[in-house]
C-alpha positions as CSV (number, residue, x, y, z in Angstrom):
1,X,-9.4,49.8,-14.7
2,X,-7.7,49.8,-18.2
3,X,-4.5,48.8,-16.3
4,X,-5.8,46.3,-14.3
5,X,-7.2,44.9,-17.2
6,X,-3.8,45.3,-19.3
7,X,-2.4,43.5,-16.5
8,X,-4.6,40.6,-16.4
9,X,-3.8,40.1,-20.1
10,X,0.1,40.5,-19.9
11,X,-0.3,37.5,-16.7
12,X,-2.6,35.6,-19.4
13,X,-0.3,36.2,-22.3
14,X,2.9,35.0,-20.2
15,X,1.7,31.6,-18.6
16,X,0.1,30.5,-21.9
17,X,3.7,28.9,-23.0
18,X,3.2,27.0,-19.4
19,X,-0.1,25.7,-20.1
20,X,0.7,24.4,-23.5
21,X,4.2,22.8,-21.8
22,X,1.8,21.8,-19.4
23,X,-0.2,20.2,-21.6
24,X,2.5,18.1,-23.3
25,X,3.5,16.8,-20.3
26,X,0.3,15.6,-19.3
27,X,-0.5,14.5,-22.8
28,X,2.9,12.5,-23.7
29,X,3.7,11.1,-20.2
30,X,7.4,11.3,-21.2
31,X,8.6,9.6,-18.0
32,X,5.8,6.8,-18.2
33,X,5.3,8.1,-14.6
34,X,1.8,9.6,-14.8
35,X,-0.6,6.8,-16.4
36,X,-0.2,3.0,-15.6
37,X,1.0,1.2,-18.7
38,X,1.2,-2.9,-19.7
39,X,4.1,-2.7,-21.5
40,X,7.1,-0.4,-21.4
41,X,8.8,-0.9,-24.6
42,X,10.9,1.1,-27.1
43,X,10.6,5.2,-25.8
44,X,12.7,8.2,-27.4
45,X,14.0,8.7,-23.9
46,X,15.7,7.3,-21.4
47,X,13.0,6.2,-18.5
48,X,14.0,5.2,-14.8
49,X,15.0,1.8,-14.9
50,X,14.4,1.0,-10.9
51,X,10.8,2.5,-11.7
52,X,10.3,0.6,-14.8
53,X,11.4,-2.7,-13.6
54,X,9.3,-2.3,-10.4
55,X,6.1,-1.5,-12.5
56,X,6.5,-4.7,-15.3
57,X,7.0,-6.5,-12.1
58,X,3.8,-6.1,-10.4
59,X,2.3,-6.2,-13.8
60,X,3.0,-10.1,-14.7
61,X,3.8,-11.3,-11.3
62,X,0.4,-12.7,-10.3
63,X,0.5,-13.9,-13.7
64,X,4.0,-15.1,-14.3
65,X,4.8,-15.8,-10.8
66,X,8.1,-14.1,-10.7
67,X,10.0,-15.5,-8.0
68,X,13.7,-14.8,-9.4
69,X,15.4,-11.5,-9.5
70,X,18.6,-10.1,-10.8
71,X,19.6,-7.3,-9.1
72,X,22.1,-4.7,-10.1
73,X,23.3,-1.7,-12.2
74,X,23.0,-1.6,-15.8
75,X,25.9,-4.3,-16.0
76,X,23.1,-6.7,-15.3
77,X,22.2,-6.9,-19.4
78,X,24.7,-9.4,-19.7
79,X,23.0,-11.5,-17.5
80,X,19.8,-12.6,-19.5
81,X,17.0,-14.3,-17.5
82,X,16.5,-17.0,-19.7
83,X,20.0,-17.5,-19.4
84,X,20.0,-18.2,-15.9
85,X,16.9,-19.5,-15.6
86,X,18.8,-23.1,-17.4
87,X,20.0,-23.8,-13.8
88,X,17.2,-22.7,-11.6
89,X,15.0,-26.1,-11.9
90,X,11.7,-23.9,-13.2
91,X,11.8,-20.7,-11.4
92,X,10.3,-17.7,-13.4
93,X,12.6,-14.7,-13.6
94,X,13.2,-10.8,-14.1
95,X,15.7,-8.3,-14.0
96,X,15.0,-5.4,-11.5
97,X,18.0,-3.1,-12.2
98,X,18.9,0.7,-12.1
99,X,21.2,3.1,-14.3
100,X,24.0,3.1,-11.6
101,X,22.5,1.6,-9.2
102,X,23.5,2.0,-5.7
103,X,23.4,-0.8,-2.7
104,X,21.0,1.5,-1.0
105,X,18.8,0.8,-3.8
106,X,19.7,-2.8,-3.8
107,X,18.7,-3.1,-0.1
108,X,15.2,-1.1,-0.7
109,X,14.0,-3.4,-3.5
110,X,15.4,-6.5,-1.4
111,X,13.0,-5.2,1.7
112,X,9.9,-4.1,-0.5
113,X,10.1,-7.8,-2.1
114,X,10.2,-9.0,1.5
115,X,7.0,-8.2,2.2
116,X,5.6,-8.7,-1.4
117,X,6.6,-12.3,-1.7
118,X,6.1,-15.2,0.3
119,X,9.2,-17.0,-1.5
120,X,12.2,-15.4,-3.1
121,X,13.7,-18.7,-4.0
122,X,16.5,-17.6,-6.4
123,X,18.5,-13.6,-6.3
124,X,21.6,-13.2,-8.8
125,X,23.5,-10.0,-7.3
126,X,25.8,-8.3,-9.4
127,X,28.1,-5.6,-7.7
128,X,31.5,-3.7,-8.2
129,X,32.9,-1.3,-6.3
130,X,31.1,2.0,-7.2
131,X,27.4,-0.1,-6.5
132,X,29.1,-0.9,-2.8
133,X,30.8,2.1,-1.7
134,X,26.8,3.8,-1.8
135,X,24.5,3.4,1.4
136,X,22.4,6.0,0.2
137,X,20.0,7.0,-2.3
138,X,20.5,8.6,-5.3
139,X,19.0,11.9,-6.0
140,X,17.4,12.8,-9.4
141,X,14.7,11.6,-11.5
142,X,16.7,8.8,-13.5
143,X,17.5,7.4,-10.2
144,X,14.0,7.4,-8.0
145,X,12.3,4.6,-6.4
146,X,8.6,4.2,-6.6
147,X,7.1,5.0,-3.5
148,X,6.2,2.1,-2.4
149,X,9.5,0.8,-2.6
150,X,11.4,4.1,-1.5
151,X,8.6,5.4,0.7
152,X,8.9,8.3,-0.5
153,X,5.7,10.4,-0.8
154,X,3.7,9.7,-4.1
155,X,3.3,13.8,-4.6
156,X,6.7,14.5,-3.8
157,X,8.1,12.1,-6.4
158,X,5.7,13.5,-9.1
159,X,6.8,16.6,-8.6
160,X,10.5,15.5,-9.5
161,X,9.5,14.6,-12.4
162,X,7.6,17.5,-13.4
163,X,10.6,20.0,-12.3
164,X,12.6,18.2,-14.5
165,X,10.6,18.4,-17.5
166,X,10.0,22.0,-17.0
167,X,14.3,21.8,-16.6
168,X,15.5,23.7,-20.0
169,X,18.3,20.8,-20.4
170,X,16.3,18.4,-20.5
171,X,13.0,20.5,-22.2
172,X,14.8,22.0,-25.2
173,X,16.2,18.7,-26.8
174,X,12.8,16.7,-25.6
175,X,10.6,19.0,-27.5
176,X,13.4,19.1,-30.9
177,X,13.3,15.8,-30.9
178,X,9.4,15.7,-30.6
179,X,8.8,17.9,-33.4
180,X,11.4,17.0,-35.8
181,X,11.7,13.3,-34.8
182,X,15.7,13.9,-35.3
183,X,19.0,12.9,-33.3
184,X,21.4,15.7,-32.2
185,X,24.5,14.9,-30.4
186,X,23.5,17.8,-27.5
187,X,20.8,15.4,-26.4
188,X,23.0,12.6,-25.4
189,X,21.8,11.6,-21.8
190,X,18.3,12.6,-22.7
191,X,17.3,10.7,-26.2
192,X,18.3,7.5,-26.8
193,X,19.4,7.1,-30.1
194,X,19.9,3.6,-30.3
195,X,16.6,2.1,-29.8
196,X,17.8,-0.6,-27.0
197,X,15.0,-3.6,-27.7
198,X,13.4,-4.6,-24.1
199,X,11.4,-7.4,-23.2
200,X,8.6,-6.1,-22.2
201,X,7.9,-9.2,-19.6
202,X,11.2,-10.0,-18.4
203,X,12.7,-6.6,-18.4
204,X,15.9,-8.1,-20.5
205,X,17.4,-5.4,-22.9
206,X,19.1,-6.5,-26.0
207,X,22.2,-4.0,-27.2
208,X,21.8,-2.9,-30.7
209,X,25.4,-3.2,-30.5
210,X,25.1,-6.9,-31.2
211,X,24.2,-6.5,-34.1
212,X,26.8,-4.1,-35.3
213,X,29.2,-6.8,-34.0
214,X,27.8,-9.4,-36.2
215,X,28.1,-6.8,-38.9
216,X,31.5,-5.5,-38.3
217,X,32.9,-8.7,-37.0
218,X,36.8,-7.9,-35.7
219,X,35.9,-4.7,-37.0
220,X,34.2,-3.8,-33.9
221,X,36.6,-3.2,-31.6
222,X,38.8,-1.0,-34.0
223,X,36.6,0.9,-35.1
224,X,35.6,1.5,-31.3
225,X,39.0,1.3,-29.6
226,X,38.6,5.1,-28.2
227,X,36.0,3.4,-26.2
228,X,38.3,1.5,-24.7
229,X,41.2,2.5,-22.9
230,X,44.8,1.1,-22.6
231,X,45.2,-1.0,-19.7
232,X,49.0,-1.1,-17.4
233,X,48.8,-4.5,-17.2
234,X,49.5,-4.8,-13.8
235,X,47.7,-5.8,-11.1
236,X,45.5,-2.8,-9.1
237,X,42.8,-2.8,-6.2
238,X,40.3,-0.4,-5.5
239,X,40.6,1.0,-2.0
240,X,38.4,-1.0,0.7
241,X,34.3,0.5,0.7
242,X,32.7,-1.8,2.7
243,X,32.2,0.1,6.2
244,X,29.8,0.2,8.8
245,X,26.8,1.7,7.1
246,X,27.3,-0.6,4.3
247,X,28.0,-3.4,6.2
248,X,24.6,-3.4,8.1
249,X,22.7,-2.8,4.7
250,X,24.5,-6.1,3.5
251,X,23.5,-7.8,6.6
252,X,20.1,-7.0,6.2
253,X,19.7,-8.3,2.7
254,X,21.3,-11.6,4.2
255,X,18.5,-11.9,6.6
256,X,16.0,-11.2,4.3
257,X,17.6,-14.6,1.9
258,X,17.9,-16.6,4.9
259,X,14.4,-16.1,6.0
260,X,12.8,-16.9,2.5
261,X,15.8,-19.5,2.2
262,X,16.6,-18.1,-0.9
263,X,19.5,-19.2,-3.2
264,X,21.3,-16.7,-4.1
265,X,24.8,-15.9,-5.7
266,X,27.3,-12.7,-5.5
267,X,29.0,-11.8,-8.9
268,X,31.8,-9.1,-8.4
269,X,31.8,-8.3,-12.1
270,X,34.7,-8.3,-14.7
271,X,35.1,-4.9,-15.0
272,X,37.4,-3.7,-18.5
273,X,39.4,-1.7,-16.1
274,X,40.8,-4.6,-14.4
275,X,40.7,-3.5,-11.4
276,X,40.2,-5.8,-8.4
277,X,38.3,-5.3,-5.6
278,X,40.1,-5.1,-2.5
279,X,40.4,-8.4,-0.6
280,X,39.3,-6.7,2.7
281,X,35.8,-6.3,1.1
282,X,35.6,-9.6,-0.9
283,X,36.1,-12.0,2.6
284,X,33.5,-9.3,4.0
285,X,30.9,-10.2,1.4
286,X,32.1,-13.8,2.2
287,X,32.0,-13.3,6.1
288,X,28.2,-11.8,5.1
289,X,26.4,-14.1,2.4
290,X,28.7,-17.3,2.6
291,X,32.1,-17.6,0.6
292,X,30.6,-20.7,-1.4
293,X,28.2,-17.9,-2.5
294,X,30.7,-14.7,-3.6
295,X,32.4,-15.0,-7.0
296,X,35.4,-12.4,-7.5
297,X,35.4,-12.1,-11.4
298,X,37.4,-8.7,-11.3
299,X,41.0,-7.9,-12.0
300,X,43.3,-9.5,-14.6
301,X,41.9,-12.9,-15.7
302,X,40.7,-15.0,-18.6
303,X,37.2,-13.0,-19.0
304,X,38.9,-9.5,-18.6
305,X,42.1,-10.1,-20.9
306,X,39.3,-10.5,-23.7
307,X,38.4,-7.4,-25.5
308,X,35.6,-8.7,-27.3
309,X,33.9,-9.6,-24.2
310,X,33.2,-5.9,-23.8
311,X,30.3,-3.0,-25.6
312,X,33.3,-0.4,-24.4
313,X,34.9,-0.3,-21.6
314,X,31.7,0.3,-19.1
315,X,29.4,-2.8,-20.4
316,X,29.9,-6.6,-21.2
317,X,28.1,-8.7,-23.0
318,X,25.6,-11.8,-22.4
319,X,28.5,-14.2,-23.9
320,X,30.9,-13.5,-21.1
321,X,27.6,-13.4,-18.4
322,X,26.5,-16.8,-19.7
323,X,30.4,-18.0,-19.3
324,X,29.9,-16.6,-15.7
325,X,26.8,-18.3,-14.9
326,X,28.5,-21.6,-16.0
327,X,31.4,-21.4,-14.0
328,X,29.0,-20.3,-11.1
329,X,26.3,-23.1,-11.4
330,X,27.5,-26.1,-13.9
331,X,31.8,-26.1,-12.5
332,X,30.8,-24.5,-8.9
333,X,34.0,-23.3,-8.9
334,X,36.3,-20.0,-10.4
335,X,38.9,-20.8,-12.6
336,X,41.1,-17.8,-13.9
């Protein structure tokens, strides 16, 4: 009896540290995933942006009518709604984006709008060659689509999020930087320590690095230059991505614009790399959405050549997107 009673305790004693852990994780919510919430502001980590976007969404869109969307990866920042919405004669828009967001996420949150709106009048598509080349979904929790966009069961995706909390690389710096409220540089990827500003409506996100630059001025870019990395100065393509399965995801999101006779426009971004995406692909996306609808920003130009157009040498910033939008909607035309 005594050792059936010892062993009781010793089970007790070793899945208390899992109730408590437990209870955190029910208690903070640290993915925003578990409680419905009106705003999704400043957190100490790094949320799923396709979830995020999707939720503040259906929050103000009965409200604010939403009936624009920018779609994309994170290079969407430099593309500020109430930048574009200056040429889209009153439209109301947001930014539904993901942290390298894949055209099989593209297409899923192009269907699930589909059938949640009965106009999409306006879509600004940003894309590169990484975003193309995937026609499937990413896997882990950063990179989920609420079900109802994904269809993915609702207690299967919970549970993704609950294995990785319970996931020592992400649990260990989570619960140092809950108790001493302190930045570490082994908890890169999972606390953001710069505090990105969002708007809570239009799900625009502001870089903190703006205001360094104000600070710094030319400064900036030397102080950052390992960020960016010396470029040959020749012309390169990436190898052709657009194939089969892509190509009939791409379709589909044309059929979905020309049934809502939506207005939409392609941006191939200026990537700092300079690398071009290959001409097979760019009269494909032509041959698909319309060439007076593609714009091929990438390789060496005018917007790439300048350094202070770029965060580092992954991100650029809203003064080179609103230069993009202008050439797109006020010149209608490219000029390099």
């Amino acid at each position: 009896m005594r050792t059936f009673k010892g062993f009781i305790i010793k089970c007790v004693l070793f899945l208390v540290p899992f109730f408590v852990l437990a209870g955190f994780y029910f208690y903070d919510d640290p993915f925003k995933v578990l409680r419905e919430y009106k705003k999704y502001d400043n957190d100490p980590i790094f949320l799923n942006e396709d979830y995020i976007g999707w939720k503040t969404y259906k929050n103000y869109r009965d409200s604010l009518h939403f009936d624009s969307f920018i779609l994309g990866n994170s290079c969407t920042m430099a593309f500020l709604t109430s930048d574009w919405e200056k040429y889209l004669n009153g439209s109301k828009a947001i930014r539904l984006y993901g942290t390298a967001e894949r055209l099989a996420a593209v297409h899923r949150k192009v269907m699930a709008l589909d059938k949640e709106e009965e106009h999409i009048a306006n879509v600004l598509l940003i894309v590169d060659a990484t975003l193309l080349r995937e026609y499937q979904l990413s896997t882990g929790y950063m990179h989920l689509l609420p079900p109802e966009v994904s269809g993915m069961n609702k207690f299967k995706f919970q549970s993704q999020f609950a294995q990785e909390f319970f996931n020592p690389k992400f649990l260990v710096p989570y619960m140092d930087y809950r108790v001493c409220r302190r930045y570490r540089n082994y908890m890169r990827g999972i606390v953001n320590p710069d505090k990105n500003i969002r708007n809570v409506v239009t799900n625009d996100l502001w870089n903190p690095r703006e205001h360094e630059i104000e600070q710094l001025g030319e400064h900036y870019w030397e102080k950052h230059k390992k960020r960016f990395r010396p470029r040959p100065g020749e012309e390169r393509v990436h190898p052709p991505v657009l194939m089969k399965p892509q190509i009939k995801l791409l379709s589909e999101i044309a059929k979905v614009f020309q049934n809502h006779h939506t207005k939409y426009k392609i941006i191939i971004s200026p990537e700092y790399k300079q690398i071009r995406l290959n001409p097979a692909d760019v009269k494909q996306l032509k041959e698909i959405f319309g060439a007076e609808n593609v714009y091929d920003f990438s390789g060496i130009n005018k917007y790439t050549n300048n350094i202070r157009n770029y965060y580092e040498g992954s991100h650029y910033r809203p003064c080179l997107g609103r230069q993009l939008l202008d050439s797109v909607y006020a010149t209608h035309e490219t000029t390099y």
